[in-house]
C-alpha positions in Angstrom: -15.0 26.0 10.4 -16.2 24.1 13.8 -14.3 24.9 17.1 -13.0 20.9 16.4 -11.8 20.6 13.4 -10.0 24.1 14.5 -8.3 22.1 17.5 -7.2 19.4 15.4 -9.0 16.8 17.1 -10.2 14.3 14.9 -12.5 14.6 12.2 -16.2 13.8 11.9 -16.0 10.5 11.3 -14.2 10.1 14.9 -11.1 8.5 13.0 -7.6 9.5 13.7 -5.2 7.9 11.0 -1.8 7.6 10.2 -0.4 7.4 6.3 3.5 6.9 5.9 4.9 7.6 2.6 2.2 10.1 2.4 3.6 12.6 -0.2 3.3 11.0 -2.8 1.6 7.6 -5.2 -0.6 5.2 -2.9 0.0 7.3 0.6 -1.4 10.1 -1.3 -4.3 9.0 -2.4 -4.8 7.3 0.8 -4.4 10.2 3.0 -7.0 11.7 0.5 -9.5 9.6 0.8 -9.4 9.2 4.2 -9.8 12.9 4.4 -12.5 12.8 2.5 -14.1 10.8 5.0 -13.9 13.8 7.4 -10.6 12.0 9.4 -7.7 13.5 11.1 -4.9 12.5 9.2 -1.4 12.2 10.2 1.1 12.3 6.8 4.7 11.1 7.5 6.9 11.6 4.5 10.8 13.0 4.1 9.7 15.3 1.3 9.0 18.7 2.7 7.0 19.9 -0.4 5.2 16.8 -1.2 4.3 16.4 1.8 2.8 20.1 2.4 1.0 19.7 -1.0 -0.5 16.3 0.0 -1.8 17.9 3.5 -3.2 20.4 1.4 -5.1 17.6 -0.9 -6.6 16.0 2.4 -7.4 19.6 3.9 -9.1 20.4 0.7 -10.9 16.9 0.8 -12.5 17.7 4.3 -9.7 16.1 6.4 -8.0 18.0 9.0 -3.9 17.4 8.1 -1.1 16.8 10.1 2.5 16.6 7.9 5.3 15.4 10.1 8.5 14.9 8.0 9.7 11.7 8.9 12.5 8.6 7.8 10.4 5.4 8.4 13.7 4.1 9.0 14.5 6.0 12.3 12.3 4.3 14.9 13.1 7.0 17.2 11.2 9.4 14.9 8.7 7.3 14.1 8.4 7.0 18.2 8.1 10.7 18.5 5.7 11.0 15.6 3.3 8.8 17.3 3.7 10.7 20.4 2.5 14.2 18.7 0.1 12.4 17.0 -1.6 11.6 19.8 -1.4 15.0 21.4 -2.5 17.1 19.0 -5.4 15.0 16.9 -6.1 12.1 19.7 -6.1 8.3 19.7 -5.4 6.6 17.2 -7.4 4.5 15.2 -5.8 3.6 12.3 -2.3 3.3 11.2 -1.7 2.4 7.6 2.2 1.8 6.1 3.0 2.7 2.7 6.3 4.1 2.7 9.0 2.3 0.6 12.1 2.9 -1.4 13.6 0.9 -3.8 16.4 -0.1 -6.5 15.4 -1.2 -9.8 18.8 -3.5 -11.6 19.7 -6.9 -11.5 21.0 -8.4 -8.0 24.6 -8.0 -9.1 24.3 -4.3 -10.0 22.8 -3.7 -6.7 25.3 -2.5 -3.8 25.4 -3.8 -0.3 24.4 -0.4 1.1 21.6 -0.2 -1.3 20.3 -3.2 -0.3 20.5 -2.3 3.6 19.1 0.6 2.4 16.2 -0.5 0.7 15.2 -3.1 3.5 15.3 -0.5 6.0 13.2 2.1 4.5 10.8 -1.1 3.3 10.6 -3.4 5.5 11.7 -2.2 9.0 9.9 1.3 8.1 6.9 -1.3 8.2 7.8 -2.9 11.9 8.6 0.4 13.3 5.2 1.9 12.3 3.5 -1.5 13.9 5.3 -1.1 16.8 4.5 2.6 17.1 1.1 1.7 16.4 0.8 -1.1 18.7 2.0 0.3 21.5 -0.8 2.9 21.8 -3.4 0.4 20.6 -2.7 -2.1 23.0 -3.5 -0.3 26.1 -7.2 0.6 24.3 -7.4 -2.9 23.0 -8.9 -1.1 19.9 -7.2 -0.2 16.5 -6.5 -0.9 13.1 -2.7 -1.8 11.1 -2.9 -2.0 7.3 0.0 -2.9 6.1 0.3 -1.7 2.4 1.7 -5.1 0.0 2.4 -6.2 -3.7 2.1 -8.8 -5.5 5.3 -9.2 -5.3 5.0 -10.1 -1.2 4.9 -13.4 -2.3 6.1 -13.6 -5.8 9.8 -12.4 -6.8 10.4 -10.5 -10.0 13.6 -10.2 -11.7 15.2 -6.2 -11.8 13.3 -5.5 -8.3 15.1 -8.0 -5.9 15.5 -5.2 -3.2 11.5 -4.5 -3.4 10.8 -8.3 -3.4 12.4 -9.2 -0.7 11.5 -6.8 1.5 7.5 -7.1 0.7 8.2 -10.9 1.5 9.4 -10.0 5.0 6.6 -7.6 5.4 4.5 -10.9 4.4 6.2 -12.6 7.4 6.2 -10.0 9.6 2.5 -9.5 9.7 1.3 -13.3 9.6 3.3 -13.6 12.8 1.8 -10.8 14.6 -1.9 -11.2 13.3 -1.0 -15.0 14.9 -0.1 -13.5 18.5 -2.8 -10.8 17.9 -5.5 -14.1 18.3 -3.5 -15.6 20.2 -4.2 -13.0 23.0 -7.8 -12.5 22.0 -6.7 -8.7 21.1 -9.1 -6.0 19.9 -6.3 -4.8 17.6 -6.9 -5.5 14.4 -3.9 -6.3 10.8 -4.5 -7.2 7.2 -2.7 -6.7 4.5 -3.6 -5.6 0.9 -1.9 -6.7 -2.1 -1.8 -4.3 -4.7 -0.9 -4.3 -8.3 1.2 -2.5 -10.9 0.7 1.3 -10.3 0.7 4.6 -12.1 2.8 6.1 -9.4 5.9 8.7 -8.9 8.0 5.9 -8.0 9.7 5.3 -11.7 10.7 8.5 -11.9 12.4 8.9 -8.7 13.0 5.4 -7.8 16.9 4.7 -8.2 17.7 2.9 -11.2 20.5 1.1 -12.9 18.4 -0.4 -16.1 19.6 1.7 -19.4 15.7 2.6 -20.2 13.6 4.5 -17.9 11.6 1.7 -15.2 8.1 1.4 -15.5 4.8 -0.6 -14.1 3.7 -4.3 -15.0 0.9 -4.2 -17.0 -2.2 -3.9 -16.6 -1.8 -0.6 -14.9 -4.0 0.3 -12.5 -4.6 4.6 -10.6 -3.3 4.7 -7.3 -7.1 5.8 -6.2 -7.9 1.9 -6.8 -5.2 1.3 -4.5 -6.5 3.7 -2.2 -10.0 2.2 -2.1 -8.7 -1.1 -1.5 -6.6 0.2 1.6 -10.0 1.8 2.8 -11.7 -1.0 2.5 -9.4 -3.2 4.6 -9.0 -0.9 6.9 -12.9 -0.8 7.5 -13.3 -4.6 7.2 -10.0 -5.9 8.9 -10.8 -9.5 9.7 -9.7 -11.1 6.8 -5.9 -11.5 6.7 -5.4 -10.0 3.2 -7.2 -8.6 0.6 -5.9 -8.8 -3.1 -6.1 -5.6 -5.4 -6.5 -6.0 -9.1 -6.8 -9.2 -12.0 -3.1 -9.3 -12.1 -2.7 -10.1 -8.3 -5.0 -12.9 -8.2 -3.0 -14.3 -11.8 0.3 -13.9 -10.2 -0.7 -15.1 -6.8 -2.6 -18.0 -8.0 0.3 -18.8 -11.0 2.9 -18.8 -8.2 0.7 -21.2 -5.9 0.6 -23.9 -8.6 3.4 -23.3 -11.5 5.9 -21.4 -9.8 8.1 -22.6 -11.8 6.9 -22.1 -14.9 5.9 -18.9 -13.5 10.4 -18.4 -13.3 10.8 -19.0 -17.3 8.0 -16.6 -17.8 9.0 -13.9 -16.0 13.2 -14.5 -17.0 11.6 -14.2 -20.6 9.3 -11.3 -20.4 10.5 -9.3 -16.7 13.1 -7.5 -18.0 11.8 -5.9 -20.8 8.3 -5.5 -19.8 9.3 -3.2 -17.2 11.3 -0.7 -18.6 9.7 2.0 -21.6 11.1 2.5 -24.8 13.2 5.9 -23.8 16.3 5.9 -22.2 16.7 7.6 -18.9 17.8 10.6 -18.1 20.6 11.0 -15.6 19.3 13.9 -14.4 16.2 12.0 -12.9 15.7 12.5 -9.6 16.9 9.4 -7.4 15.2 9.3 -3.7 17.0 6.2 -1.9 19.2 8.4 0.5 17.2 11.9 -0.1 13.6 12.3 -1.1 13.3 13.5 -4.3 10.3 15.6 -3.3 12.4 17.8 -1.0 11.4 21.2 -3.0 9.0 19.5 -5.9 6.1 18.0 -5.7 5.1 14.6 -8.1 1.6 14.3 -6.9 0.0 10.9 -6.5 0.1 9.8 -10.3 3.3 9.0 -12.3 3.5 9.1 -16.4 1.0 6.5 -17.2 -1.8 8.0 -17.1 -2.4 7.1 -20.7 -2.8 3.1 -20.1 -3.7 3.5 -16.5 -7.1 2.2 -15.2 -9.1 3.8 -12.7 -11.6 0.8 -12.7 -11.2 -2.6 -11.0 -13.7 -5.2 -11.2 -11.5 -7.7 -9.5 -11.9 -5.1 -6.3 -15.7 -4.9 -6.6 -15.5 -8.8 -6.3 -13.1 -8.8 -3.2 -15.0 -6.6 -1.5 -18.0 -8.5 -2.2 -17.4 -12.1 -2.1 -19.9 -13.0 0.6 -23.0 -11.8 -1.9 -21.2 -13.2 -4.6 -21.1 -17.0 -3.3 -24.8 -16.6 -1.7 -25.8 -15.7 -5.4 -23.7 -18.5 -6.6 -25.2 -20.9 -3.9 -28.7 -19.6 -5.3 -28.0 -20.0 -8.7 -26.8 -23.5 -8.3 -29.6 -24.4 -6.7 -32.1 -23.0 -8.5 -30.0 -24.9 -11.6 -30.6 -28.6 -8.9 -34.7 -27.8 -9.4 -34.4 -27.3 -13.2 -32.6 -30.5 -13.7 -34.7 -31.9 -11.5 -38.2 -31.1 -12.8 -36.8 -31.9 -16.4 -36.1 -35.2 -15.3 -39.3 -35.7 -13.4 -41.1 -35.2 -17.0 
């Protein structure tokens, strides 16, 4: 092992990086990845074993690991995470938000606690990180924020109101800053990546009030596609957003135009396409005030491994579009000359 990545300075790729919600679905994965890349990588998470486990994943990957149990919603710890971040692995680069936790019931099941909760965790987790983030990056005038969305950022679904609303503030949140962020010329870079339905831990720790056991919108998609996406935006962060998955661009694009059509569809299919056929348990784990990863591990992927997809042409795409409208240009006007010669003769 080199006398670097003993120090814990950063990795070979030069990148330090920050993951919150690290221990477990789309922080996983993304730490992992990341690691994979040779990167330092700094894991915030409240679960002491998931989080351990997931440092080993990046470790194992190539990374060098940093866990640092931490609540998103204490900006003080967040504060002093930064700090030791920055001591012990070095500037950094790249500071992606994940975290999030959740109750899935109808508005009126939901309790005012929960709900303040929720947004705390979700959404001000989010601005905490940013600020942490920006703070350091400013003074560089360098630096990446990827903040981690859903489809549901813009789109509200009903059972998930506490989710929904919060990834709609997120939404807010960062179209303001990327505003002030080229308003001031800044060399500090945010986009945001919309993801969709994923085979993650989060229905079977998420809290829940629904009488069958929660689970993704279909299509289901690996949290590794998710990863990839975050990757890719954080390597490419001038565009605003990127959008993960076929189901994204559907939603996104039925919202824009029949929203609400897009209401009756989703008040006659929402409830009971996102719960399974089995009741739940009440001995399920429930992670809103306590993670639920304290002294087990869940790993990246949840129970739906069975329909879940670990391809995503929609991605390819994204990631692509430039080549795509060149060829598209090309092809179009290669169709002009056809039409044209044909009605030359």
């Amino acid at each position: 092992m080199s006398r670097r990545r003993q120090s814990g300075r950063a990795g070979s790729d030069g990148q330090v990086v920050v993951v919150t919600g690290a221990s477990g679905g789309v922080g996983r994965e993304t730490a992992r990845a990341f690691g994979a890349r040779g990167a330092a990588v700094a894991l915030l998470a409240r679960g002491e074993e998931g989080l351990a486990r997931a440092a080993e994943d990046v470790r194992e990957a190539g990374g060098t690991a940093l866990p640092l149990p931490v609540d998103v919603s204490d900006h003080t710890a967040v504060e002093a995470a930064a700090d030791r971040i920055e001591r012990e692995l070095g500037p950094i680069a790249v500071w992606v938000n994940v975290a999030f936790s959740t109750v899935f019931a109808p508005v009126t099941d939901v309790r005012a606690e929960e709900f303040r909760r929720a947004t705390e965790v979700t959404y001000l987790g989010f601005v905490y990180g940013t600020l942490a983030a920006l703070r350091r990056m400013e003074t560089r005038d360098a630096g990446t924020i990827v903040q981690v969305g859903s489809a549901l950022a813009y789109r509200g679904i009903p059972l998930q109101a506490a989710y929904c609303a919060a990834k709609h503030a997120i939404q807010g949140f960062h179209e303001s800053l990327r505003c002030e962020l080229l308003h001031k010329k800044s060399g500090v870079r945010v986009t945001m990546v919309q993801l969709p339905g994923l085979n993650t831990p989060q229905f079977t720790w998420v809290r829940s009030r629904l009488p069958r056991n929660p689970r993704p919108v279909a299509p289901v998609y690996q949290p590794r596609v998710a990863a990839r996406g975050v990757l890719y935006a954080a390597d490419h962060p001038g565009r605003r957003e990127y959008w993960v998955g076929g189901s994204t661009v559907a939603t996104l694009l039925g919202d824009k135009f029949a929203p609400g059509l897009l209401d009756r569809y989703l008040a006659r299919t929402g409830f009971q396409g996102q719960q399974t056929d089995y009741a739940r348990s009440p001995a399920q784990p429930d992670n809103l005030w306590k993670p639920a990863d304290q002294h087990h591990d869940y790993g990246a992927h949840g129970e739906f491994d069975d329909e879940a997809s670990d391809r995503c042409y929609q991605l390819w795409a994204s990631h692509h579009h430039g080549l795509l409208a060149a060829l598209g240009t090309a092809a179009a006007a290669a169709g002009a000359v056809v039409v044209g010669r044909a009605v030359r003769r």
